[in-house]
C-alpha positions as CSV (number, residue, x, y, z in Angstrom):
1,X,28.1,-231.9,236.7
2,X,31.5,-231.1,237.4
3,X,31.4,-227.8,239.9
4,X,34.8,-226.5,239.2
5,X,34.5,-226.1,235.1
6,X,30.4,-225.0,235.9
7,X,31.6,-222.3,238.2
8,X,34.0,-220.6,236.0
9,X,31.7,-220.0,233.2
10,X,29.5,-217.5,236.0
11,X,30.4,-214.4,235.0
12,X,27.2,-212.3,236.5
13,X,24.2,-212.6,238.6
14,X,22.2,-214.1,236.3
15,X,24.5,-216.9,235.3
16,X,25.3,-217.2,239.1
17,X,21.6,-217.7,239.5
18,X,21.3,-220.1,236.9
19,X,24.5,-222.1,238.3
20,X,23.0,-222.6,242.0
21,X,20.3,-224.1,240.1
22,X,22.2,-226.5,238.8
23,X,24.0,-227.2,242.1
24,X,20.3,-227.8,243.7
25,X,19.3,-230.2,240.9
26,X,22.8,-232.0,240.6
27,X,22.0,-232.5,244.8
28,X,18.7,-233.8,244.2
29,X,19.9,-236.2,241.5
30,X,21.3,-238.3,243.8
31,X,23.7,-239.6,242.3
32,X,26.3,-239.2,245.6
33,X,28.8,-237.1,243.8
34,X,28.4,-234.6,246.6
35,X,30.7,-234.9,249.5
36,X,29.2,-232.6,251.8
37,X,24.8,-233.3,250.8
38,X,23.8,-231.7,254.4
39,X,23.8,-227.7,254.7
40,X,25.6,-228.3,257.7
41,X,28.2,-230.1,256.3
42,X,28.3,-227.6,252.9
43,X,28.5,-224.8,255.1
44,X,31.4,-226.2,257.3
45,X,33.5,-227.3,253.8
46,X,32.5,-223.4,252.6
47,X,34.4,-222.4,255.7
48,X,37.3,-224.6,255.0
49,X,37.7,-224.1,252.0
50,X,37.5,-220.1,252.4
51,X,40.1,-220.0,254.7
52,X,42.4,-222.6,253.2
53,X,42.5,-221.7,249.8
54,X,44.3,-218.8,247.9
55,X,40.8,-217.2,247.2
56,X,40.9,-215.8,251.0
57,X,44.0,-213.5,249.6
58,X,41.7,-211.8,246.8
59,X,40.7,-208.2,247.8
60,X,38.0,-207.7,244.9
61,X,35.5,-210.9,244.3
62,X,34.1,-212.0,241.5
63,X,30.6,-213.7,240.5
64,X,33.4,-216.4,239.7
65,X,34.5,-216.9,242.8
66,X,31.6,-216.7,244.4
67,X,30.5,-219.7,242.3
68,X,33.8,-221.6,242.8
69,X,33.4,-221.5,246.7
70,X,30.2,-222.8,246.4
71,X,31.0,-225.6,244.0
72,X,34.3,-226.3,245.8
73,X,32.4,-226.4,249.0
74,X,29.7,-229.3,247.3
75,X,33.1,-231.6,247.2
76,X,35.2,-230.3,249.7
77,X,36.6,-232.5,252.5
């Protein structure tokens, strides 16, 4: 699954929902497409990458957003 082009079709809560799904199964696969496959190591790339990247700057979130940090964090080194 490719995070980044899965996260920007989230558009609500439901679809938000239905895309951490996705990120849970695409974990379990095993495939090793995940950089970060520990919650310690997704949360410390999810702090990275909030406080690296442009997102940081936007005042008003979206669900997209949300989904793209989470995504980004899955790959994030």
């Amino acid at each position: 699954m490719n995070m980044i082009e899965s996260a920007r079709r989230v558009t609500d809560r439901e679809s938000l929902v239905e895309f951490v799904r996705e990120m849970r199964d695409d974990l379990n696969s095993g495939d090793g497409s995940w950089e970060n496959p520990t919650l310690e190591r997704f949360l410390d790339a999810l702090a990275a990458w909030c406080s690296e990247s442009s997102a940081a700057e936007v005042v008003a979130p979206s669900w997209t957003l949300v989904a793209e940090m989470l995504g980004a964090a899955s790959l994030y080194e």
